[in-house]
N, C-alpha and C positions, 0 to 999 in steps of 0.2 A: 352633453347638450351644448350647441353654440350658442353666444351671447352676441348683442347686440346693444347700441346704446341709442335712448331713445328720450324726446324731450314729454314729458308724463305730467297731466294735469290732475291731480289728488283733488276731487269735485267737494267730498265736506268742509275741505281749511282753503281752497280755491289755489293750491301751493303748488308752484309749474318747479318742477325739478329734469336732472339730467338724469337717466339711473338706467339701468343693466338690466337687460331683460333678455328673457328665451329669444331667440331669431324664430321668427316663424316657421312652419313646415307646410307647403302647400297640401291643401287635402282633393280629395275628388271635387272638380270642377274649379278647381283655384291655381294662381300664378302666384310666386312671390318674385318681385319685384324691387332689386337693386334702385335705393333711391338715388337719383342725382340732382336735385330739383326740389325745392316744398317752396309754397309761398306763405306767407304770411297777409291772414285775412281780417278784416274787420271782426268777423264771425268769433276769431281765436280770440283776439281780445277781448270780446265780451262773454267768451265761456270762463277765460281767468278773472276778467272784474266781476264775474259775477250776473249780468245783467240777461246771459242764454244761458240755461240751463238741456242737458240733453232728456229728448223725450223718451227714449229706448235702450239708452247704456245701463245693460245689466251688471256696472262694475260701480266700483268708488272710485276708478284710477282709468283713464284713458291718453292713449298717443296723440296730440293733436293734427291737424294739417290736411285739410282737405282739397289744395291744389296741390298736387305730387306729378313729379313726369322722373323717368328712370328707365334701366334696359331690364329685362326680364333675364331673371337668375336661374329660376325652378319650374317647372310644370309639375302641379300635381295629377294623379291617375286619371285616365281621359281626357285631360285635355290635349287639344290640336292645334293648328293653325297658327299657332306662334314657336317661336324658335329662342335658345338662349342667347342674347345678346340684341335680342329688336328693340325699337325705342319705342316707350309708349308711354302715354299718359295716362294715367286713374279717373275714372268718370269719381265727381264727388260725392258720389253716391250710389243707393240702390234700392229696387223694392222686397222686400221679405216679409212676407206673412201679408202682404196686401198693404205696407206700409211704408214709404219711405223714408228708407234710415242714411243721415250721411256721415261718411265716411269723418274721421275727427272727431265728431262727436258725439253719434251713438256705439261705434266699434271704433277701435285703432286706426290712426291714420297715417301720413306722411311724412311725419318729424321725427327720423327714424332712417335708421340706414340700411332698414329693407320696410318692404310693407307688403301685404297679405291682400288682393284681391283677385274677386271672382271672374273667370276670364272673360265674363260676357262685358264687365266694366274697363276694358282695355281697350283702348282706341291706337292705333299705330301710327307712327309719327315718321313725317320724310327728314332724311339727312340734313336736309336744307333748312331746316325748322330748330336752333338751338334749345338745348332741354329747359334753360333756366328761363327763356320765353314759353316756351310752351307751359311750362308748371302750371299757368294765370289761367289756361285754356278751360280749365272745371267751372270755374265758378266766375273770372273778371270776363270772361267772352259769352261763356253760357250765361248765364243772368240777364243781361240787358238783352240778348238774343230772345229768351224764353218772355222777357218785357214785351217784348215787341210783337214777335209772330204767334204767343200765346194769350199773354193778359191784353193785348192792343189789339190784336187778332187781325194785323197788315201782313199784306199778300203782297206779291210780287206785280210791280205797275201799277200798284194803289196807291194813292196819291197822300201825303200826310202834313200836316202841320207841326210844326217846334217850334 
């Protein structure tokens, strides 16, 4: 089995360690995904001080890092449309079971020198876009985006105040 090394947040003593774990193996409808890129989020911070706790990690122990950008390593069975070596970034999340779970903190995420997502959360990335810029693209671009055109609910030539 290959190893990997991955940065591991232990949720009962809140103890952020370095440590060796399985390499992922993509399954039916999954990509693993050579990381190049993780940011560091407010979000991470407050899952090690303690202050977020995850609402769906069915573990004691999870990979942090829910901005990830990286080239795709594996296709697992069925999947299409991507190639090994394209650049792409990890949507920070996903819905499963009718639920929104994100990436870091309800399953494995980005701080990790591969990471395990579903290929429908892979967005591809141009040459001209460096990975360690894009990594922010999940959650520092999406977030005030989803502010705006979803909780402010502004449209294009709408006029707004700041």
């Amino acid at each position: 089995m290959d190893r990997m090394r991955a940065v591991r947040l232990h949720l009962p003593t809140r103890t952020l360690s370095v440590e060796e774990v399985a390499k992922p193996v993509p399954g039916p409808g999954e990509v693993l995904v050579k990381v190049t890129a993780a940011g560091v989020c407010l979000s991470d911070v407050h899952l090690v001080d303690g202050t977020l706790t995850p609402l769906y990690l069915e573990a004691e122990s999870v990979t942090l890092g829910h901005e990830v950008a990286g080239t795709v390593e594996a296709l697992g069975p069925g999947v299409g449309g991507w190639s090994a070596g394209q650049r792409v970034v990890l949507q920070a999340g996903e819905r499963r079971g009718g639920q929104t779970h994100t990436r870091g903190v309800d399953y494995d995420g980005g701080w990790a020198e591969y990471a395990l997502a579903s290929a429908a959360t892979l967005v591809a990335l141009p040459l001209t876009l460096p990975l360690d810029q894009a990594a922010i693209i999940p959650d520092a671009v999406s977030t005030p985006w989803a502010a705006v055109t979803v909780t402010g609910e502004v449209r294009p030539a709408q006029a707004v105040g700041v």
